[in-house]
N, C-alpha and C positions, 0 to 999 in steps of 0.2 A: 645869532650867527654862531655855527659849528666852528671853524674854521675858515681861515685864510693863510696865504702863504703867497711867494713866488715860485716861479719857473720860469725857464728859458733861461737857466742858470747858467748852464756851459757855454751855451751861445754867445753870453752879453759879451764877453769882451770882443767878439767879432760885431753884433747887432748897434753897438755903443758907435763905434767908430761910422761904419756905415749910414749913421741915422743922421751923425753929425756933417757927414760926407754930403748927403743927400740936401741938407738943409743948405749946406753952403751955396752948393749949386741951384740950387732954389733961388737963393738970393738975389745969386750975381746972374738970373735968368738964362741960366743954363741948362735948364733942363728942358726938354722937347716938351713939344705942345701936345697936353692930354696924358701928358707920363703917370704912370701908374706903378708902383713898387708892386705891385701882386704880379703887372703883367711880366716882371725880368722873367727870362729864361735864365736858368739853373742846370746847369749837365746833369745827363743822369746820375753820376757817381757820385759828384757834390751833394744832389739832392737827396740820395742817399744815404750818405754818410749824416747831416742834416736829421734827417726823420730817425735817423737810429739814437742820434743825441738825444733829441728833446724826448724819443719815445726811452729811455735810457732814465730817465728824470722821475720818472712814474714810479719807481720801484723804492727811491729814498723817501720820497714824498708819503708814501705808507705811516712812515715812524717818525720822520721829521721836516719839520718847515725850516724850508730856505732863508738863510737871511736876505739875500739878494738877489735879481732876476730882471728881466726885462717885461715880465707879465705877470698879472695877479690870477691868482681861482681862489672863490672863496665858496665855501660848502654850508648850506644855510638851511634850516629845515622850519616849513611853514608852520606858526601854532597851533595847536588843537582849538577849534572853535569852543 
């Protein structure tokens, strides 16, 4: 392994709360039948602002791994046979 690191740094403290949100409602079978977190609808401006963060993230990532984040990428290069 090259590397690993986080991302979805700036995000977490929003995705944190959210995730725990979601679970709750889970629980107490409150979520609609078939729910699916990919399918929420997002405003466009939200969404945007959104893609601009995490795309935002790429550029620290060059020189330094994050300590914390809500997702991992790890950079790994096959051996030479």
């Amino acid at each position: 392994m090259r590397r690993i690191t986080y991302f979805n740094t700036v995000l977490l403290p929003l995705i944190v709360p959210a995730v725990y949100w979601q679970k709750l409602l889970d629980r107490l079978g409150r979520l609609p039948e078939g729910y699916n977190n990919c399918s929420v609808p997002v405003p466009g401006p939200l969404h945007a602002l959104f893609t601009f963060l995490m795309g935002a993230e790429r550029w620290p990532l060059r020189w330094v791994d994050l300590p914390v984040g809500h997702s991992l990428i790890a950079i790994a290069r096959k051996p030479s046979a």
